[in-house]
C-alpha positions as CSV (number, residue, x, y, z in Angstrom):
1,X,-37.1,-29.0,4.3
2,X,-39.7,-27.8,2.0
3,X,-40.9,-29.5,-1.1
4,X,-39.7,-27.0,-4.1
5,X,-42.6,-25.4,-5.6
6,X,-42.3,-25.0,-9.7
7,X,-43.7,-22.0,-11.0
8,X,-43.2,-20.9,-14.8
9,X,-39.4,-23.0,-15.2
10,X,-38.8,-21.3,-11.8
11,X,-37.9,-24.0,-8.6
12,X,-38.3,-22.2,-5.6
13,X,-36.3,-24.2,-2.8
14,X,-34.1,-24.2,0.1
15,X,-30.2,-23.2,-0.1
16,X,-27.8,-21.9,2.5
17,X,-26.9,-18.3,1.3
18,X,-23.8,-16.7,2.8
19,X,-24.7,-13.1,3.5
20,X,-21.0,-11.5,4.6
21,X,-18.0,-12.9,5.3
22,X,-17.6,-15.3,8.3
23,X,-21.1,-15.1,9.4
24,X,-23.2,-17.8,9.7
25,X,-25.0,-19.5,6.4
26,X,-28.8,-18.9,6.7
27,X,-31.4,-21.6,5.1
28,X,-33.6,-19.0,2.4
29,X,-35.7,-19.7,0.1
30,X,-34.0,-19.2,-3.3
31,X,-35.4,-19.0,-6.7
32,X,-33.9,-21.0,-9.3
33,X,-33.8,-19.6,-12.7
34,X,-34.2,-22.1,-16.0
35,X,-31.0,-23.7,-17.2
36,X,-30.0,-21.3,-20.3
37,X,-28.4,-22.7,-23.4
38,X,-25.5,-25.2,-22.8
39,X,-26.7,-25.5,-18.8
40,X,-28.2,-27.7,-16.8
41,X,-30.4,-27.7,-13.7
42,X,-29.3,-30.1,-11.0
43,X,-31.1,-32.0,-8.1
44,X,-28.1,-32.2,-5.8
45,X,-28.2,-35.5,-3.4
46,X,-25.2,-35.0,-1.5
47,X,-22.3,-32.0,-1.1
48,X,-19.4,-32.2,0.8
49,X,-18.0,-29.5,2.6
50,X,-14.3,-28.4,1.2
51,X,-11.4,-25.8,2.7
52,X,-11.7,-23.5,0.1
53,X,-15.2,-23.2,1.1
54,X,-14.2,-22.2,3.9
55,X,-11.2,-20.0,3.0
56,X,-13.5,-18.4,0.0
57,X,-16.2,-17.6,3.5
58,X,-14.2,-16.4,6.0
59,X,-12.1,-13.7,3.3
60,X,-14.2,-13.3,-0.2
61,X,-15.6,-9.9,-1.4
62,X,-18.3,-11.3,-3.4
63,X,-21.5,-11.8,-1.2
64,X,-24.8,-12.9,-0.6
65,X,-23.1,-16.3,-1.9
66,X,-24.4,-19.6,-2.2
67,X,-20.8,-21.7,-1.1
68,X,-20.3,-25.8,-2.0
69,X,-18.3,-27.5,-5.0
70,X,-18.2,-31.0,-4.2
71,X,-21.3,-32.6,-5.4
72,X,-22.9,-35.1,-7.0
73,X,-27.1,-34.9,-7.8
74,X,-29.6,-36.0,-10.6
75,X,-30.2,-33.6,-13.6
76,X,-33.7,-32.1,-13.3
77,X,-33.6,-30.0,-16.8
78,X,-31.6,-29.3,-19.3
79,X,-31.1,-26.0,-21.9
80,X,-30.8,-25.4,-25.2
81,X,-28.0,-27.2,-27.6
82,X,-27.7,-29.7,-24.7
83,X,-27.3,-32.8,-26.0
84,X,-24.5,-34.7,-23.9
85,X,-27.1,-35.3,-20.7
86,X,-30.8,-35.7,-20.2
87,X,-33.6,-35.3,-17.5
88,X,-32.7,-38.0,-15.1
89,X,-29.3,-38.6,-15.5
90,X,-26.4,-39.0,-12.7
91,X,-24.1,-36.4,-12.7
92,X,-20.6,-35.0,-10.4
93,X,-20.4,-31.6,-10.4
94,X,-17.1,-30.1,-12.1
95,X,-15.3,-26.8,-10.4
96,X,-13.4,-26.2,-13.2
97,X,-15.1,-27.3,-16.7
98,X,-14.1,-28.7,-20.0
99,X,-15.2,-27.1,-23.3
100,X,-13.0,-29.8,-25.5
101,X,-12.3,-27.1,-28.1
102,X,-9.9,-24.6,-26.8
103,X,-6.4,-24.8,-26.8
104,X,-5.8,-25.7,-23.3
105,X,-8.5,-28.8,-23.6
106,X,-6.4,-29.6,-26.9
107,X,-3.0,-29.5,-25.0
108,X,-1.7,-32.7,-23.0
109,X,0.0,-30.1,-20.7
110,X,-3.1,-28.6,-19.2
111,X,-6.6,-29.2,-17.5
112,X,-7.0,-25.2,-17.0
113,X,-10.1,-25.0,-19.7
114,X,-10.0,-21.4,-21.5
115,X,-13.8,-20.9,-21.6
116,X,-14.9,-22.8,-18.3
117,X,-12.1,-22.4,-16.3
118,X,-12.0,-21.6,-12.5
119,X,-15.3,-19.2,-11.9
120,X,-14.0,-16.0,-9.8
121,X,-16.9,-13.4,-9.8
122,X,-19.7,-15.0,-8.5
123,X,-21.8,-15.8,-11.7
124,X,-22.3,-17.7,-14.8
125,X,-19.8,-18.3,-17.4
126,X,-22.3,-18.0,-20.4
127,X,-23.8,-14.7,-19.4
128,X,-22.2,-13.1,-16.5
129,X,-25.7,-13.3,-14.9
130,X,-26.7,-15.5,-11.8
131,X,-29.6,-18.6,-11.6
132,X,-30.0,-17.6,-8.1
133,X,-32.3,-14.8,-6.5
134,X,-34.8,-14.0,-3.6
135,X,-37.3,-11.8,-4.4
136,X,-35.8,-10.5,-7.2
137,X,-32.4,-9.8,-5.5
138,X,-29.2,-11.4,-7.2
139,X,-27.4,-14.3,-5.1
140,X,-24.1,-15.2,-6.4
141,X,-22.6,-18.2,-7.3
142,X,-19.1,-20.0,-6.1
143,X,-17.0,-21.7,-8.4
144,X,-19.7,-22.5,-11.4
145,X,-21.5,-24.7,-9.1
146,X,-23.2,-23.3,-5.7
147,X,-23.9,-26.9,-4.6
148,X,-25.6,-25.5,-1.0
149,X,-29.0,-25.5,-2.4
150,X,-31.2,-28.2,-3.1
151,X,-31.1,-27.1,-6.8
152,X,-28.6,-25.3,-8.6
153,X,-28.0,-24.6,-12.3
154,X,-24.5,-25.7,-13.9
155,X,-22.6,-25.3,-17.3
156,X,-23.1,-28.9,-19.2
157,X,-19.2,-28.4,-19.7
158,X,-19.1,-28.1,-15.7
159,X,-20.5,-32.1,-14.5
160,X,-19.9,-35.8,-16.0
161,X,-22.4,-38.3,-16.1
162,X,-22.0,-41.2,-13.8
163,X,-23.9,-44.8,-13.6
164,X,-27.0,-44.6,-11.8
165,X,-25.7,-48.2,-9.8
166,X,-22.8,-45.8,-8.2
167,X,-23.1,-44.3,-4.7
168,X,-24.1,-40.7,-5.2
169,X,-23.5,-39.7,-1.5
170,X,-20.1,-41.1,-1.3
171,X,-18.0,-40.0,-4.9
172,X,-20.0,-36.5,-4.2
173,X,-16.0,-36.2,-2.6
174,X,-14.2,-37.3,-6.1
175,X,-15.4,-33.7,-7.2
176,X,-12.1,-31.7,-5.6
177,X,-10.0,-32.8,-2.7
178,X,-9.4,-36.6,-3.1
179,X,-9.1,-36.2,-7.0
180,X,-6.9,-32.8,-6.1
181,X,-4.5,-35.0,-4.1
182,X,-4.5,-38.7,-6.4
183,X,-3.8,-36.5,-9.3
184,X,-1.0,-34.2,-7.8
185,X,0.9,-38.0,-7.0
186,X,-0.1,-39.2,-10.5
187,X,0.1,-36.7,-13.0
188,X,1.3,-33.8,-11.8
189,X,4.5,-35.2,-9.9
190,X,4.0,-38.4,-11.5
191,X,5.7,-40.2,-8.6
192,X,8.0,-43.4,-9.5
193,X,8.4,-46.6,-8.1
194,X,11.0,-47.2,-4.7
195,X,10.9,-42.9,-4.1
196,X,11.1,-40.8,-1.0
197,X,7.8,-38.8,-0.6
198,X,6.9,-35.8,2.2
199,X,3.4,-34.6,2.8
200,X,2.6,-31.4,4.9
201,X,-0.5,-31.4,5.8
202,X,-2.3,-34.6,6.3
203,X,-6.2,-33.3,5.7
204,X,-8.3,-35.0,2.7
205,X,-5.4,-33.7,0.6
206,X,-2.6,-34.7,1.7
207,X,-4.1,-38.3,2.7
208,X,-5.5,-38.7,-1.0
209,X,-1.6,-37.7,-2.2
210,X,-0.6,-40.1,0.5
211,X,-2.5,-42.8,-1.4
212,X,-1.1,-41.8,-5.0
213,X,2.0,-42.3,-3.9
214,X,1.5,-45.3,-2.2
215,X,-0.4,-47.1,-5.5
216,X,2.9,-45.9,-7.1
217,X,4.8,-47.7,-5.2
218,X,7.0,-45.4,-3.3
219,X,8.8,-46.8,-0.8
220,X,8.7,-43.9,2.0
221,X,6.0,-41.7,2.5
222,X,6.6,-39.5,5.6
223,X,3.1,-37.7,6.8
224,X,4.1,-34.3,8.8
225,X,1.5,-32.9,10.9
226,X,0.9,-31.3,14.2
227,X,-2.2,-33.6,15.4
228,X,-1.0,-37.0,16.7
229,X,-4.3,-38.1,16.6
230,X,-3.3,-38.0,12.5
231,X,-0.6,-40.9,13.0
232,X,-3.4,-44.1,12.8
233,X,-5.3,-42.6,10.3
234,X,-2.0,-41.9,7.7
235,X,-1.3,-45.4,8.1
236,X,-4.8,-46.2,6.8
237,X,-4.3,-44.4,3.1
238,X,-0.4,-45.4,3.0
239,X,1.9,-42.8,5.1
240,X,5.1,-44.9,6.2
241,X,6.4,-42.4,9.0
242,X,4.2,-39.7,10.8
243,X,6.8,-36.2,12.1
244,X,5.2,-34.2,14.1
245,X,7.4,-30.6,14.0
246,X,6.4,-29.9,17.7
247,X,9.1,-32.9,18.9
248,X,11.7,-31.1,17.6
249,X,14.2,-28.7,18.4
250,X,15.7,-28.2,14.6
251,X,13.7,-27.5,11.9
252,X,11.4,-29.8,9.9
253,X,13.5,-29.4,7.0
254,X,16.7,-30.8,9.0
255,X,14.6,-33.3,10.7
256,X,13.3,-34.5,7.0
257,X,16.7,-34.1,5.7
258,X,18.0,-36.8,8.0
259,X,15.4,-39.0,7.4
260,X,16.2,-39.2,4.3
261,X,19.9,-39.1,4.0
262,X,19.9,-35.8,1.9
263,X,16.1,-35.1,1.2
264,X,13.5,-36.6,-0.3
265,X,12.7,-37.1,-4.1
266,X,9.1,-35.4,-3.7
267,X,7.4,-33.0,-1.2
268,X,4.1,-31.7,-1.7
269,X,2.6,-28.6,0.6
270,X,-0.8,-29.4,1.4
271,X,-1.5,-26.8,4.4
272,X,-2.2,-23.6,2.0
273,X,0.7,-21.5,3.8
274,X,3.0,-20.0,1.2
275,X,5.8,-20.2,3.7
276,X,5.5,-23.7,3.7
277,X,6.3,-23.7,0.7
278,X,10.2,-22.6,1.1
279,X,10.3,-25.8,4.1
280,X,9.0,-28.4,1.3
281,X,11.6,-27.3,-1.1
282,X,14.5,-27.1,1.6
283,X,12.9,-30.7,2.3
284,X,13.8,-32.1,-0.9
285,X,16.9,-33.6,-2.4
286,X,19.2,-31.3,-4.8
287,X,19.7,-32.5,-8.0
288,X,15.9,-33.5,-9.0
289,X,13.6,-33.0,-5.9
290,X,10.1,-32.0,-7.0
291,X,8.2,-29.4,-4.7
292,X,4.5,-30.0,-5.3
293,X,2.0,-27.0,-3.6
294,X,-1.8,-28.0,-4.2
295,X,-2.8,-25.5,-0.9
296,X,-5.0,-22.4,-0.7
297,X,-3.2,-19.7,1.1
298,X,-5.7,-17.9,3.6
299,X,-3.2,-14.8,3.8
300,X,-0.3,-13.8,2.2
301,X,-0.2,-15.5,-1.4
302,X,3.4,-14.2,-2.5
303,X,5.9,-17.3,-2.4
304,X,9.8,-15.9,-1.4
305,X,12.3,-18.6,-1.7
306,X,16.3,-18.2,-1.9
307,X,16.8,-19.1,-5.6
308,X,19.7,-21.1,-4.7
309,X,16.7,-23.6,-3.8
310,X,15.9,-23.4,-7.9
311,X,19.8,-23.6,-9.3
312,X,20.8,-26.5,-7.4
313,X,18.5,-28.3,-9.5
314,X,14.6,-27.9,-7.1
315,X,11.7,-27.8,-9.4
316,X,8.4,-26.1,-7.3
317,X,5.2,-27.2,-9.6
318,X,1.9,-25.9,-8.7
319,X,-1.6,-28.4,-9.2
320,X,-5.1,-27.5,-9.9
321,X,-7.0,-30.5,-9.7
322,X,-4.4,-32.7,-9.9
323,X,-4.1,-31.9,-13.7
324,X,-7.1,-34.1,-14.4
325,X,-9.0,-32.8,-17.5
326,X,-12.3,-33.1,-15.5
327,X,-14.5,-34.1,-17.7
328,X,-12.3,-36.6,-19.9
329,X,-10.6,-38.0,-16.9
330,X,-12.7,-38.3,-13.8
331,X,-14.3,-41.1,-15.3
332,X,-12.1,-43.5,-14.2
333,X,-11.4,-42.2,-11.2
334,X,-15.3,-43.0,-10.7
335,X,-14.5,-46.6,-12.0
336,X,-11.4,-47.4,-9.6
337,X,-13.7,-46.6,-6.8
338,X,-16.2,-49.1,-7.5
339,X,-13.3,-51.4,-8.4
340,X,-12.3,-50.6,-4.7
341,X,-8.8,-49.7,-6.4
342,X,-8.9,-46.3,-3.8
343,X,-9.9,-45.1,-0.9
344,X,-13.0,-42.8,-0.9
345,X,-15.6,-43.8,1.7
346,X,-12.8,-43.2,4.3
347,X,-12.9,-39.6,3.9
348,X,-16.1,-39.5,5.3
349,X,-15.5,-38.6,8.5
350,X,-19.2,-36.8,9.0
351,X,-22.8,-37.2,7.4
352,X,-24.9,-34.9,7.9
353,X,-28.3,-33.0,7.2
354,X,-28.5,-30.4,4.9
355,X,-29.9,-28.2,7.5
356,X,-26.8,-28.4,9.3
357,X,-24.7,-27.0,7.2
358,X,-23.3,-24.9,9.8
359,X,-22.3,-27.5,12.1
360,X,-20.1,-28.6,8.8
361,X,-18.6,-25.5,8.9
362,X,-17.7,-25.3,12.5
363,X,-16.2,-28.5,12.5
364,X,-14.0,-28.4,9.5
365,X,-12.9,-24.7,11.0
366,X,-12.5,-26.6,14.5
367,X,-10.4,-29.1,12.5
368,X,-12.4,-32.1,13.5
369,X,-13.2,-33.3,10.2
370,X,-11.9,-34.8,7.1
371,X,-15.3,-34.7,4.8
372,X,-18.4,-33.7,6.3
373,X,-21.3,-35.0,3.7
374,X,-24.3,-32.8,3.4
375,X,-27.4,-34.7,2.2
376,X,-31.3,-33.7,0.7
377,X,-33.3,-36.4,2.7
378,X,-36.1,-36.3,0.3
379,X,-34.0,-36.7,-2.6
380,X,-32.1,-40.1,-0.6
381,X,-34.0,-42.4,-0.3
382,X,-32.8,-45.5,1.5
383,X,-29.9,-44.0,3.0
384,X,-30.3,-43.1,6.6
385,X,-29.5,-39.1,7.6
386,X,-30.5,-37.0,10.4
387,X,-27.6,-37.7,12.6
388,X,-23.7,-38.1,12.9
389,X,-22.9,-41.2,11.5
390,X,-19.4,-42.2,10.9
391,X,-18.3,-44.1,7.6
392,X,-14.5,-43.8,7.7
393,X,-11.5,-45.5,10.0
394,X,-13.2,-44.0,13.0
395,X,-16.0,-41.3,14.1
396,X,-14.4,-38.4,13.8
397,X,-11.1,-37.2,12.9
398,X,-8.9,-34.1,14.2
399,X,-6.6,-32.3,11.1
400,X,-4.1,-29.3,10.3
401,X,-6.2,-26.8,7.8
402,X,-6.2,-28.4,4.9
403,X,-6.9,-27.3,1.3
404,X,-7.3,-28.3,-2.0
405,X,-5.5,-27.2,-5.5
406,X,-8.4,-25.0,-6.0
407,X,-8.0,-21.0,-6.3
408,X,-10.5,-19.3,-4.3
């Protein structure tokens, strides 16, 4: 790993850059342009690998691409007008931002910021320009953040300051999927007391809705995945009953629908297949059953249900970010976890060596993974990288494809 050299406000440094879709991320040196007004430049510690990272790889458009979302570093710089953070600070890394002014950040009934909402074309939100290049060539961002460098450059409106006593390598996971999945439970279903709840798809998702629901105190929470190797691990973050589909000869939705004595009062899709989506509705209970879809769909994004689903009384809700308003809310999500009110560390399945990037990759596309935690050994100190360690229920973990509420 080389030491960043500074030149002129330029940090020239090491980041994996994506150069087509589906190939392999190569290590570069990348220039790292200044923070402009209302940015900052971040030292990131630790990133964690997500799906749509993987789905936005293996099918974008928009390359050479600097991939990674999930993040949590120390502010190096900051621009002009920036007053909310300073040199030194600890920050999380924000996919979708929070200007505070528009009329979605005004609203109770959204988290989908007009002005820093989900970044779709690769650059920044201020200018339309990039911070990255090499050799004068533009490399394009992913999702405002681009957190597969050693040093990227962020909208202030796009990270939260966090206490310097928290674990940066651990909430770095807080920044998507386990926030994506407490807050689908919480807010966007807001799940009562003594309910029936289904969860397809039992990746970092579905186990962090699992959880939710379980802090809410519902009284079934039926896990339905293909990998048995899923059922001890659901137990861990609160799943009641583990289906697996392949021990069946009817289908899931008559399996769930006896289970339940009529269908459940929640189902949440978690797997990021639109056709899922009819199944989790056909899994629910007429009258008020909520259909909750949080997943990424790698192919065919249309949704076709029978509307007769919809008249006999189905809701079907869609979650980005579990409604949190990121910057307002995330906060305590931070402070629950050093409560030990949730389960974070757990979802660790994989540290790893930000030169390994790769191996990330392969083992999230292999499904062996729930988190895999990239880390910047010089920037770590004290905390011991270089190999495969394991910090959740065991050392590794098998899962369906998973995603998160993100679009990508």
């Amino acid at each position: 790993m080389s030491v960043p050299i500074n030149h002129p406000n330029i940090i020239t440094c090491k980041a994996a850059v994506a150069w087509g879709a589906g190939q392999e991320l190569v290590m570069e040196e990348v220039q790292v342009s200044p923070p402009q007004p209302q940015e900052i430049r971040i030292k990131v510690v630790s990133t964690s690998l997500c799906r749509s990272d993987i789905t936005a790889w293996e099918s974008g458009s928009i390359f050479p691409r600097i991939f990674g979302h999930e993040a949590a570093g120390i502010v190096e710089s900051v621009g002009k007008n920036v007053t909310e953070f300073a040199e030194g600070d600890h920050v999380l890394t924000l996919f979708i931002g929070e200007c505070g002014k528009c009329r979605h950040c005004a609203s109770a009934k959204s988290n989908i910021c007009q002005e820093l909402g989900l970044e779709r074309r690769g650059v920044m939100h201020s200018d339309q320009g990039t911070r990255f290049s090499i050799k004068g060539k533009p490399i394009y961002h992913y999702c405002g953040v681009s957190s597969f460098s050693e040093y990227t450059v962020v909208h202030s409106g796009c990270a939260v300051k966090v206490s310097p006593t928290v674990p940066l390598e651990k909430i770095c996971v807080l920044s998507c999927g386990v926030a994506a999945g407490l807050g689908a439970a919480w807010n966007v279903a807001n799940i009562s007391k003594g309910s029936t709840v289904i969860i397809f798809g039992l990746g970092t998702v579905g186990l962090s809705v699992a959880q939710g629901a379980k802090r809410r105190g519902a009284a079934q929470i039926i896990g339905v995945d293909t990998n048995l190797e899923k059922c001890k691990k659901a137990k861990v973050f609160g799943v009641t009953e583990f289906v697996n589909p392949n021990d069946y000869n009817e289908s899931i939705q008559q399996v769930i629908n006896q289970i339940t004595s009529g269908g459940a009062d929640y189902s949440f899709e978690c797997i990021g297949d639109t056709g899922m989506i009819t199944t989790a509705l056909q899994s629910c209970c007429e009258g008020w059953g909520l259909t909750v879809t949080l997943g990424v769909p790698k192919a065919k994004p249309q949704i076709a249900a029978h509307y007769g689903l919809l008249l006999s009384g189905r809701t079907l809700k869609g979650s980005l970010f579990g409604g949190w308003k990121p910057k307002s809310d995330l906060p305590s999500l931070v402070e629950m976890y050093m409560k030990k009110e949730i389960h974070v560390d757990e979802f660790i399945t994989h540290n790893l060596p930000f030169e390994e990037v790769n191996k990330a990759f392969h083992l999230m596309r292999e499904g062996k993974c729930l988190r895999c935690v990239l880390h910047m050994p010089q920037f770590l100190s004290g905390f011991q990288v270089g190999k495969d360690l394991s910090s959740g229920p065991s050392g590794s973990c098998q899962e369906m494809d998973e995603s998160n509420s993100m679009s990508s």
